[in-house]
C-alpha positions in Angstrom: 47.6 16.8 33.0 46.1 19.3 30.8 48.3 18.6 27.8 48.0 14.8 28.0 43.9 14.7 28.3 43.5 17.1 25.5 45.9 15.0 23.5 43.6 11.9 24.5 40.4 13.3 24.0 42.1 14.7 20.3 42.6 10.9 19.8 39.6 9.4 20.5 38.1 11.9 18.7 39.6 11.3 15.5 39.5 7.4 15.9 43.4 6.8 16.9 42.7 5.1 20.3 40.8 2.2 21.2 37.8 2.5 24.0 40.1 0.3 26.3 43.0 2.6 25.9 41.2 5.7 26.4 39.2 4.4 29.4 42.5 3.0 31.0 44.2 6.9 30.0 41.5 8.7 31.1 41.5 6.4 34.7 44.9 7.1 35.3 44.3 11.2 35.0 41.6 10.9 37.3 39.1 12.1 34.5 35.6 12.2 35.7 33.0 9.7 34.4 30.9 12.4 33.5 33.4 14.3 31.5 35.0 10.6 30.2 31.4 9.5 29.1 30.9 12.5 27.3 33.9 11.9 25.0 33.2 8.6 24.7 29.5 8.8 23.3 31.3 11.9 20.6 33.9 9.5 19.4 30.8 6.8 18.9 32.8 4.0 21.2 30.4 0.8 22.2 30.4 1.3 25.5 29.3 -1.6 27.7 26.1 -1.8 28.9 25.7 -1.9 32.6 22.3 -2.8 34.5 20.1 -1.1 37.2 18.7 2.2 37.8 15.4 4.3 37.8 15.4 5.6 34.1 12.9 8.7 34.1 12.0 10.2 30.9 10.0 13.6 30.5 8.5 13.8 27.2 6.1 15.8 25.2 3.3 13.8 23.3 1.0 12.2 25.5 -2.9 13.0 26.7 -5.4 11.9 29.3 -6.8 9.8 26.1 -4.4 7.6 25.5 -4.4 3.7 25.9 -2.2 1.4 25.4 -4.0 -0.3 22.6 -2.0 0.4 19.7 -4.8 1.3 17.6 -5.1 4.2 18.9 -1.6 5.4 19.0 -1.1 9.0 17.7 2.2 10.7 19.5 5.4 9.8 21.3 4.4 9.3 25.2 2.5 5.6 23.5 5.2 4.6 21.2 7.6 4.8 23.8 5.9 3.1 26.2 4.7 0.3 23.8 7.6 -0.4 22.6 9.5 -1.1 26.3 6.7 -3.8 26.7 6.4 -5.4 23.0 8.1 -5.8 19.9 7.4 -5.4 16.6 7.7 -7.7 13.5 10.7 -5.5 12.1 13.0 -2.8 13.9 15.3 0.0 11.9 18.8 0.3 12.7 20.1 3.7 13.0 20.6 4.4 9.2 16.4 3.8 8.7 17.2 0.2 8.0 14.7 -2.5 8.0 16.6 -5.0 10.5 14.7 -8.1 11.9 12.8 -8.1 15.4 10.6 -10.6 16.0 10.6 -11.2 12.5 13.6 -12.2 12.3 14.4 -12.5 8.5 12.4 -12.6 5.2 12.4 -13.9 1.7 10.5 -12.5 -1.4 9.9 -13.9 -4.6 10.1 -12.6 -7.7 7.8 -9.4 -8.2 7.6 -8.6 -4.5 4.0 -9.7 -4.4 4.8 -12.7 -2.1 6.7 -12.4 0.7 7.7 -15.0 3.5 8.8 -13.7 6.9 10.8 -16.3 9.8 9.5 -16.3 13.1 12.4 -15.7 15.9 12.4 -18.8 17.8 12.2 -19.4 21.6 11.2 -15.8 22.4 8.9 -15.5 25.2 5.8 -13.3 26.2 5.8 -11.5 29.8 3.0 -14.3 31.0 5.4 -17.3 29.9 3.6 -18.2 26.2 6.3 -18.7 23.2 5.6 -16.4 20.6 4.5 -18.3 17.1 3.1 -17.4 13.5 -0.6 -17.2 14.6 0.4 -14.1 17.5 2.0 -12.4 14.5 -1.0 -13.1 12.4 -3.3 -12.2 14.8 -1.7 -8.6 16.0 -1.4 -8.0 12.2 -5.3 -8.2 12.1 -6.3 -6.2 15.1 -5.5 -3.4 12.2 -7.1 -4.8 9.3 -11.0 -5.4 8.7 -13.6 -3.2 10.8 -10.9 -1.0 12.1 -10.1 2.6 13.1 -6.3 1.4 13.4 -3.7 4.4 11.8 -2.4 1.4 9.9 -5.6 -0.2 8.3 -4.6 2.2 4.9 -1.2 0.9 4.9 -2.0 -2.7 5.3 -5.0 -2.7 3.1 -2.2 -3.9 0.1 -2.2 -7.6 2.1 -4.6 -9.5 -0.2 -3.7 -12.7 2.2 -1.7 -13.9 5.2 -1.8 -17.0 6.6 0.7 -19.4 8.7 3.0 -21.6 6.5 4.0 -23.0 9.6 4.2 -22.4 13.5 7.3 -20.3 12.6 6.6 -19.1 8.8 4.0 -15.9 7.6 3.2 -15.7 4.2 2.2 -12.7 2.6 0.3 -12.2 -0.9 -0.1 -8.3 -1.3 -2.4 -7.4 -4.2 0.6 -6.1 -5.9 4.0 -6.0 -5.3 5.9 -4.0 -2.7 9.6 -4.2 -2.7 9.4 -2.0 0.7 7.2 -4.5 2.4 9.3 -5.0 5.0 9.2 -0.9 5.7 5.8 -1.2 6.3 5.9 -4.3 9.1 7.8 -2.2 11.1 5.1 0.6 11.8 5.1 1.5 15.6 1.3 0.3 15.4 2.1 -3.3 15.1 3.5 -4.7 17.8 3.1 -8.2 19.2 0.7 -9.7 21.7 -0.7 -13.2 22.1 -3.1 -15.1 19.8 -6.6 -13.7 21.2 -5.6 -11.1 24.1 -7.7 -8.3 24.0 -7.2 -6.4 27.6 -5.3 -3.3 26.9 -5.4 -2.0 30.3 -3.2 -5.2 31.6 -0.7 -5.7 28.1 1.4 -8.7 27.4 4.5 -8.7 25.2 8.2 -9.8 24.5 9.6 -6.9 25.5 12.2 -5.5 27.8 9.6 -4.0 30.7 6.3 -4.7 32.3 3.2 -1.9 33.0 3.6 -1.5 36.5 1.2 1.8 36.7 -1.0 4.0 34.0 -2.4 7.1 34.9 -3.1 8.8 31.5 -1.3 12.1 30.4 0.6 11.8 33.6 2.7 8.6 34.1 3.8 5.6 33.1 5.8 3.2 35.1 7.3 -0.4 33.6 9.0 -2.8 35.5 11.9 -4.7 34.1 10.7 -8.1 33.6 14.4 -9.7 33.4 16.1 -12.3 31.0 15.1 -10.2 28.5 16.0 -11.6 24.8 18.1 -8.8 23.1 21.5 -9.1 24.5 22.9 -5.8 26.1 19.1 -4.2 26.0 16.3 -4.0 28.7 19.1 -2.1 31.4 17.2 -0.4 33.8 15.2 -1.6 36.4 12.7 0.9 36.7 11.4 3.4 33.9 9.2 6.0 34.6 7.8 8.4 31.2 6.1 11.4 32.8 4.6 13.5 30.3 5.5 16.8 30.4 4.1 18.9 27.4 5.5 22.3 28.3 8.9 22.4 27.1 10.2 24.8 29.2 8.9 22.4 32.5 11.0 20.1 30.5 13.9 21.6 30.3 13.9 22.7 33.8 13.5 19.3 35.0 16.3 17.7 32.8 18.9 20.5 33.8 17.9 20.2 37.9 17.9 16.4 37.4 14.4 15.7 38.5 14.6 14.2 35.0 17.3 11.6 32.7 15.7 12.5 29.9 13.6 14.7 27.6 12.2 14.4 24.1 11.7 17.9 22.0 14.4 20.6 23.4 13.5 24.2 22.7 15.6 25.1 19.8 15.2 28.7 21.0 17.3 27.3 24.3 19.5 24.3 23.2 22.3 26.0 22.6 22.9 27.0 25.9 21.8 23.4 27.0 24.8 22.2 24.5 27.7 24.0 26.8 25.6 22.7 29.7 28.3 20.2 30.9 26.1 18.0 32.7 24.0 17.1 29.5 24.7 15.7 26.2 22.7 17.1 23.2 21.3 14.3 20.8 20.4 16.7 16.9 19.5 14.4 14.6 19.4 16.9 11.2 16.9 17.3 8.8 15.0 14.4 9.2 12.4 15.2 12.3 8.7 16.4 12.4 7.4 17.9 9.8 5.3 20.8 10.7 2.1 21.5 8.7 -1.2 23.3 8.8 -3.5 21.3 6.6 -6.9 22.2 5.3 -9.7 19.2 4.1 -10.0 20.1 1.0 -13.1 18.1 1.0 -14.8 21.2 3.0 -15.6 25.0 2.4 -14.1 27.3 1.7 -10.8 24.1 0.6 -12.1 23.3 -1.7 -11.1 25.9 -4.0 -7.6 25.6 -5.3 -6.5 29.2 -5.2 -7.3 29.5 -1.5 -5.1 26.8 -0.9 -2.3 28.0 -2.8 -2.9 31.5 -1.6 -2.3 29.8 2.2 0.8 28.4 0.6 2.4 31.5 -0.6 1.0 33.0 2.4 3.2 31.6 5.0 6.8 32.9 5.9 8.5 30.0 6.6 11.4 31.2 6.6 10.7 33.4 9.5 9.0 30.9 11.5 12.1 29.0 11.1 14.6 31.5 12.0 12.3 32.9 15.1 10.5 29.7 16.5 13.5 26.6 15.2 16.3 28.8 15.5 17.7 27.4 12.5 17.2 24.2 13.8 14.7 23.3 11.0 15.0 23.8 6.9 11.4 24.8 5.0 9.5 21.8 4.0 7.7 22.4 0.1 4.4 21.1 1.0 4.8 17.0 0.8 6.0 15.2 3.3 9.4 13.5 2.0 12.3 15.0 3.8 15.7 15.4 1.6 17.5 12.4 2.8 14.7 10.2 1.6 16.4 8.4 -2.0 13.1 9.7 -3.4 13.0 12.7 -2.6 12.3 15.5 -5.8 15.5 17.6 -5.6 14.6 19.4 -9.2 11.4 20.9 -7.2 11.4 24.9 -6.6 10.9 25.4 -2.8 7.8 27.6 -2.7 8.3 31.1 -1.1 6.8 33.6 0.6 5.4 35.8 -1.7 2.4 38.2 -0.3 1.3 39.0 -4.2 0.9 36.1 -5.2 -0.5 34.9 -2.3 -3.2 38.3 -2.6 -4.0 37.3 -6.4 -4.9 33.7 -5.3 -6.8 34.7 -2.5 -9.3 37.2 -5.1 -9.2 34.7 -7.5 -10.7 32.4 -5.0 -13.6 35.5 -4.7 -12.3 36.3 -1.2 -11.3 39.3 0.7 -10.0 41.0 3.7 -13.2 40.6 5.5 -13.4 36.5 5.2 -11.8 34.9 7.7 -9.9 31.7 7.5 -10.2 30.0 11.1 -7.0 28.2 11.9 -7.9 25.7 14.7 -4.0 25.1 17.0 -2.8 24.2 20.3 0.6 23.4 22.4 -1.7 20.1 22.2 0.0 19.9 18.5 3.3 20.6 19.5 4.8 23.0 22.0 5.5 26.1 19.7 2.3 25.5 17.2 0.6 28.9 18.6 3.8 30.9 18.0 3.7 29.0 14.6 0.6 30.2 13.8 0.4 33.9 14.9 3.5 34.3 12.6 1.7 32.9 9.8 -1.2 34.9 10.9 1.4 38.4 10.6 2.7 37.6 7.2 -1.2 36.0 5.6 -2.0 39.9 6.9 0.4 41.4 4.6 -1.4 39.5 1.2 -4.7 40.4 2.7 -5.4 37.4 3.9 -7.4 37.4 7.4 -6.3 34.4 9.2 -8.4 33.6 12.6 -6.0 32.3 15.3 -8.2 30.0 17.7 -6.1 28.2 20.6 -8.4 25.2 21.6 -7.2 23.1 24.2 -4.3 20.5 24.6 -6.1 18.1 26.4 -7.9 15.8 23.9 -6.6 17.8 20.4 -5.9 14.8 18.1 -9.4 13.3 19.2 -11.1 16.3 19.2 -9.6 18.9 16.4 -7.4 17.1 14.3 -9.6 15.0 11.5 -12.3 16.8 12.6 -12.0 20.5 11.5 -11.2 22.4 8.2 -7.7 24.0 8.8 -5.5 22.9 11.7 -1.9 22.6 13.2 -0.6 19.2 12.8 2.9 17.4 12.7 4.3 14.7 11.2 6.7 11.9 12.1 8.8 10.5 9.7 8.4 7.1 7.8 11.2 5.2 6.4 9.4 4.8 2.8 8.0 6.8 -0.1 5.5 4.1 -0.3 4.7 4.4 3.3 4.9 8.3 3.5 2.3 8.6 0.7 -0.1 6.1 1.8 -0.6 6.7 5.5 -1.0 10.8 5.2 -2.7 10.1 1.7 -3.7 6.8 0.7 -7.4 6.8 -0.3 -7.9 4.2 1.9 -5.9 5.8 5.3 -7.7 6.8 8.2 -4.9 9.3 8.6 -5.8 11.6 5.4 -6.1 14.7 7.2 -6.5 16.7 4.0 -8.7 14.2 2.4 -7.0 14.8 -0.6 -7.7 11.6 -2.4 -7.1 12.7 -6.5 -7.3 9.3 -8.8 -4.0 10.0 -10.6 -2.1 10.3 -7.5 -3.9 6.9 -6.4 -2.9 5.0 -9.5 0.4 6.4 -9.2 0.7 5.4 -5.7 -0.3 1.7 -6.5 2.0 1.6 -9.6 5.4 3.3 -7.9 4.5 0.6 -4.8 4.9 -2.6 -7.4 7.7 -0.7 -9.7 11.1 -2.8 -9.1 13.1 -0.5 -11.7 14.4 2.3 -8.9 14.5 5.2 -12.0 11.3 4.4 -13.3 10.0 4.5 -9.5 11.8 7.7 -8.6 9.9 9.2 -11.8 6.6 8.4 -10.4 7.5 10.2 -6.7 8.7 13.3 -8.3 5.4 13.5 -9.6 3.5 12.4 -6.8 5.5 15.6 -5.0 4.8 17.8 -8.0 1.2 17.3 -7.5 0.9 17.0 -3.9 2.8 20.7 -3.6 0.6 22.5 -6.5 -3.0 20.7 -5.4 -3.0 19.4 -2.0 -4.1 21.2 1.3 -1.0 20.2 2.9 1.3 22.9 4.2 4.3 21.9 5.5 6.3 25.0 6.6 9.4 23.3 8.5 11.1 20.1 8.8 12.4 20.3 11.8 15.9 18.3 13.2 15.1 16.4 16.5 16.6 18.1 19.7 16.7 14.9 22.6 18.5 16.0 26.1 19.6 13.7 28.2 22.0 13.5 31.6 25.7 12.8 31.3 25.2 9.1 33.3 22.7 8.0 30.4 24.9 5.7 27.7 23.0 3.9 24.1 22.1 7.6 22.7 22.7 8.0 19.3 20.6 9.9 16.6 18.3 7.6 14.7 17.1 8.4 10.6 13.8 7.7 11.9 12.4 9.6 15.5 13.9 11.0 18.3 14.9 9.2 22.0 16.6 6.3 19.4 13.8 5.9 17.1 11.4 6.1 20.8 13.4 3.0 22.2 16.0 4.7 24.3 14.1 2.8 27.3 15.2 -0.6 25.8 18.2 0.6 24.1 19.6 2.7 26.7 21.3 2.2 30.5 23.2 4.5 33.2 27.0 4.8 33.0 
């Protein structure tokens, strides 16, 4: 039996068997399901989609602050949640895609500066209204106006939007956008009813219902059946426990307390890779993107040598090889990763280099006895700490004093990040130059952490957004790179490949070119073998 299920697994594998004839083979040799199921999510067969089930997920990314209003939305625990109990306007297919949701299709006219966008018909919310064009208008504005919504900066380009009809928006952007439709799919804005304003009780389209919310803890969603995606919305129960210690984690995903887990140690997954109860979901290249970033708006940032000193101060290499594992490849101080179309491939990768980080650091009329504070916290990620005592060790070398202080997790993106000088931060990935640029540094973004807001860049920023000829365009980012690297207080030392674990039994995994869990939807997208 041996022979024969190697020489079926070999054809699956390489695409010479259908699913049916490998499910019927693999019957007949009395191949487990687990072992079956594996091969089949390798050799990418469409498996179908079975209901029922307690889906549990243990993730990293969530804090006794959050709500489920999405205007506050900062890390993965509230994006996954959110979106099992709404929709947005426009989804991503697995490529980074714009694909329709409840926008289901759009039109623009020539320029990109108008756009109009279809309403999906018949879809309902979770208390029995049918959605139309003013609940899209409406959950568009919750972010615009007197605001501290993450997506205010990248919707301030909307010069008007307005109903065409019960199933028609029309946009007029003060310029034109030919990624508009990249920017209607941020995780922020997704759908509620015309005037609903109670967070702690939210109504969408989606696949689940908020059955319980105890913040930083738990989340439990009910499946509110008949949902309107065909083969989505399996399970009956899902429960998102936030677990920020990675090793707790892990734990619980290999003893099965757990389906599911976001973030995997790369110092462990390779072990968890031979473990044959779990399948390993990398999706390469294209995951967080670790930074520390100083305001360059505040002392002692605002001096241009100490932030390139911190830049040539950092071993990223190091931190890659001893934190990732390799899992990771050194980000050059923007925040486009190398599959982005845009992305500036002629750019030197900046190096560790303790001189030249020491002559930046006296130019800037410092020494060994001023200390740069670097504010971090497993509230960040899990492995920010380790991140930063290695930068601390190799700064040393160049003379540079960095001051390691470990604040708490609870509370860190309310309380430290946007707040101090010099911190630990990450970075999820958007699907858009445009996007990238103008929610981490769009004059106008709440989200500037550096507050690095340099007119040329600005101009550029506008100008690239409304620039239809893709050379001309791609001009304008590689110098929008070129100037965020050599000027900007952004540090970004890895960009990391996203690790997901999940159980054998769990079927719809599949790395996605934007986040991790299936671009955070695995709890719609996903369902128990």
């Amino acid at each position: 039996m041996n022979d024969q299920w190697k020489t079926l697994e070999e054809a699956a594998l390489m695409g010479r068997a259908s699913r049916r004839d490998f499910v019927k083979g693999a019957a007949a040799m009395g191949i487990s399901t687990a072992l079956a199921s594996g091969i089949m999510v390798k050799a990418g067969y469409a498996a179908e989609p079975k209901k029922g089930g307690k889906f549990r997920i243990g993730m990293e990314g969530g804090s006794p602050s959050d709500s489920l209003d999405p205007r506050t939305y900062a890390d993965s625990v509230m994006i996954g949640a959110s979106l099992a109990i709404m929709n947005c306007l426009v989804e991503f297919d697995a490529a980074g895609n714009p694909t329709g949701e409840l926008f289901e299709s759009w039109e623009a006219k020539p320029g990109a500066a108008e756009w109009v966008f279809n309403v999906r018909k018949g879809i309902k919310f979770s208390n029995g209204k049918t959605l139309d064009a003013e609940d899209c208008i409406y959950s568009i504005q919750l972010h615009r106006g007197e605001t501290k919504s993450p997506a205010k900066g990248i919707l301030a380009q909307i010069k008007e939007v307005k109903a065409l009809s019960p199933t028609q928006v029309g946009f007029t952007l003060e310029s034109g956008n030919a990624d508009f439709p990249v920017i209607l799919g941020d995780y922020h804005l997704v759908v509620v009813p015309k005037d609903f304003n109670d967070w702690s009780k939210p109504i969408g389209t989606g696949a689940y219902t908020l059955e319980s919310f105890d913040p930083g803890v738990r989340i439990v969603l009910k499946n509110r059946g008949d949902y309107w995606k065909p083969g989505r919305g399996n399970f009956d129960v899902v429960e998102i426990r936030n677990i920020q210690d990675v090793a707790a984690r892990t734990a619980a995903l290999q003893s099965g307390e757990i389906d599911a887990a976001n973030r995997m140690d790369p110092r462990t997954v390779k072990k968890l890779m031979d473990d044959a109860s779990l399948n390993i979901v990398r999706t390469k290249g294209t995951g967080n993107r670790y930074c520390f970033v100083a305001r360059v708006t505040d002392a002692p940032y605002t001096n241009k040598d100490l932030r390139t000193a911190l830049k040539y101060g950092i071993d990223r290499e190091k931190i890659i090889s001893s934190v990732f594992s390799g899992f990771a490849v050194p980000g050059n101080d923007h925040n486009l990763d190398a599959l982005n179309p845009f992305y500036n491939t002629a750019m030197p990768q900046i190096k560790y280099d303790a001189d030249k980080a020491a002559f930046h650091f006296k130019k800037a009329g410092l020494g060994a006895s001023d200390k740069i504070e670097l504010q971090t916290s497993e509230g960040a990620w899990g492995s920010a700490v380790d991140c930063a005592s290695l930068y601390q060790e190799s700064a040393k070398k160049a003379g540079i004093n960095i001051d390691v202080k470990k604040v708490s997790s609870d509370g860190y993106w309310d309380n430290v990040w946007l707040k101090v000088p010099f911190c630990a931060v990450y970075w999820g990935r958007r699907l858009s130059a445009d996007q990238s640029f103008t929610q981490v540094f769009g004059e106008k973004s709440d989200w500037n952490d550096t507050n690095w807001k340099i007119p040329e860049f600005q101009k550029l920023l506008v100008e690239a957004r409304a620039e239809l000829d893709k050379a001309k365009r791609k001009d304008m980012y590689w110098k929008m790179q070129e100037m965020l690297a050599d000027d900007g207080g952004f540090i970004n030392f890895a960009v990391t490949d996203y690790l997901d674990g999940y159980s054998k039994k769990v079927m719809g995994i599949e790395p996605h070119a934007r986040y991790d869990l299936n671009d955070e939807r695995i709890a719609e997208k996903g369902w128990f073998a």
